[in-house]
C-alpha positions as CSV (number, residue, x, y, z in Angstrom):
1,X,31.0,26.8,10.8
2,X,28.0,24.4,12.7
3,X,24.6,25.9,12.2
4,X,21.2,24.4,13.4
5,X,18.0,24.0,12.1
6,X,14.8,22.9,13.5
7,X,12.3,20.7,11.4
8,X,9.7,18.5,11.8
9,X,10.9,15.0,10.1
10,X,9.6,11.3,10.5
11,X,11.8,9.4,13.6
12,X,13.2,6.4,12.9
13,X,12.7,5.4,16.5
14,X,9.4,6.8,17.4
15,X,8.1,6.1,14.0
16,X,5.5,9.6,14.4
17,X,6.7,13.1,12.8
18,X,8.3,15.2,15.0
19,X,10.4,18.1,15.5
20,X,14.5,17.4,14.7
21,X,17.3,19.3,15.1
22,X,19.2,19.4,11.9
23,X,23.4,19.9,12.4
24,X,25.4,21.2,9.6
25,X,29.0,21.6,9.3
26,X,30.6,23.3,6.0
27,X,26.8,23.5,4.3
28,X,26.8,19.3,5.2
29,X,24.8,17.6,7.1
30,X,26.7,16.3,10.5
31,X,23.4,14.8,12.3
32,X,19.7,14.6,12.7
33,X,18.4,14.4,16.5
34,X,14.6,13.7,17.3
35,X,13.7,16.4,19.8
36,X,11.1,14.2,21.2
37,X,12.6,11.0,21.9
38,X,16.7,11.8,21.9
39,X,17.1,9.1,18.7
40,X,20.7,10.7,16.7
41,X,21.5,9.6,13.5
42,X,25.1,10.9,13.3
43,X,26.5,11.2,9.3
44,X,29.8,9.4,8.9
45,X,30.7,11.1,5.5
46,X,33.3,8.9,5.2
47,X,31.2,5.2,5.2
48,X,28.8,6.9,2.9
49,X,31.6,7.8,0.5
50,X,32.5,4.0,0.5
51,X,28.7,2.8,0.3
52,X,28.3,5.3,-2.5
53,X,30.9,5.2,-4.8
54,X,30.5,5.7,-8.2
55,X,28.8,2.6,-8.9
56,X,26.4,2.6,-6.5
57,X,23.5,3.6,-9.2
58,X,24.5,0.6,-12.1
59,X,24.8,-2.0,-8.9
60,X,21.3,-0.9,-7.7
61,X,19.6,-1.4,-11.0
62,X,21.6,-4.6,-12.1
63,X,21.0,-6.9,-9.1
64,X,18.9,-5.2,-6.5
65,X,18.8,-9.0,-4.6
66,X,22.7,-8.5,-4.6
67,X,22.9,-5.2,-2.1
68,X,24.9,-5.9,0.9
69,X,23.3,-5.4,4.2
70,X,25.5,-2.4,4.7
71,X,24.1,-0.7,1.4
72,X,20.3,-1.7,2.8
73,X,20.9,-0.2,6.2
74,X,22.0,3.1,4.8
75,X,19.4,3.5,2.3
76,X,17.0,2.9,5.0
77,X,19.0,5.4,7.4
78,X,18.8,8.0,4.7
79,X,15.5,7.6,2.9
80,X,13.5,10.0,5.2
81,X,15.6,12.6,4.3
82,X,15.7,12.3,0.3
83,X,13.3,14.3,-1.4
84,X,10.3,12.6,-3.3
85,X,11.2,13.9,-6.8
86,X,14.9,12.3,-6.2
87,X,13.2,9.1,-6.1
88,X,10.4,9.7,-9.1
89,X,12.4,11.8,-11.7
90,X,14.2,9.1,-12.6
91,X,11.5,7.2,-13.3
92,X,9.8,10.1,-15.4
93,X,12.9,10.7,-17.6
94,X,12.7,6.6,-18.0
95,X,9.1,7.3,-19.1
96,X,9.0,9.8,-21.3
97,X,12.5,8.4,-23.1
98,X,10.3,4.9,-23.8
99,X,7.5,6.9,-25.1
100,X,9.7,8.8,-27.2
101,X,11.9,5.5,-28.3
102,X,8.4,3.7,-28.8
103,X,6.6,6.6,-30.7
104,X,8.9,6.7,-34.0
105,X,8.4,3.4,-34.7
């Protein structure tokens, strides 16, 4: 089942906020389409499943330098569309484990 949304996202190619049409397929997301310019960003689920495998996370925090350009252009494909507190929880769990580690001493 494709269903269609309509938001207002930043575009990659115009580099302003403006509205996108959002495709899903199955409750995925098939592609993202500035309704302004024409820029498409089409979802290959199956690349992303190789850039992200399982490992993805420990390769990320033990050598950042050593991503592969493939890893950096997807990150930067996708970033506009993860949500803030994916990128800071993280860091607050981090945080508050430290201060807890760091307190009972």
């Amino acid at each position: 089942m494709v269903d269609e949304y309509k938001t207002i996202l930043l575009c990659l190619q115009c580099g302003e906020e403006t509205g996108h049409e959002v495709t899903y397929y199955k409750d995925l997301i098939q592609s993202v389409r500035c309704m302004k310019c024409g820029y498409k960003v089409d979802i290959n689920r199956k690349w992303l499943e190789e850039v992200f495998s399982e490992n993805f996370i420990d390769r990320v925090f033990s050598a950042p330098h050593q991503m592969t350009d493939a890893m950096k252009k997807a990150v930067a494909l996708l970033l506009p569309f993860v949500p803030k507190r994916l990128i800071t929880e993280p860091y607050k769990v981090a945080k508050e484990i430290l201060d807890v580690l760091t307190r009972d001493r």
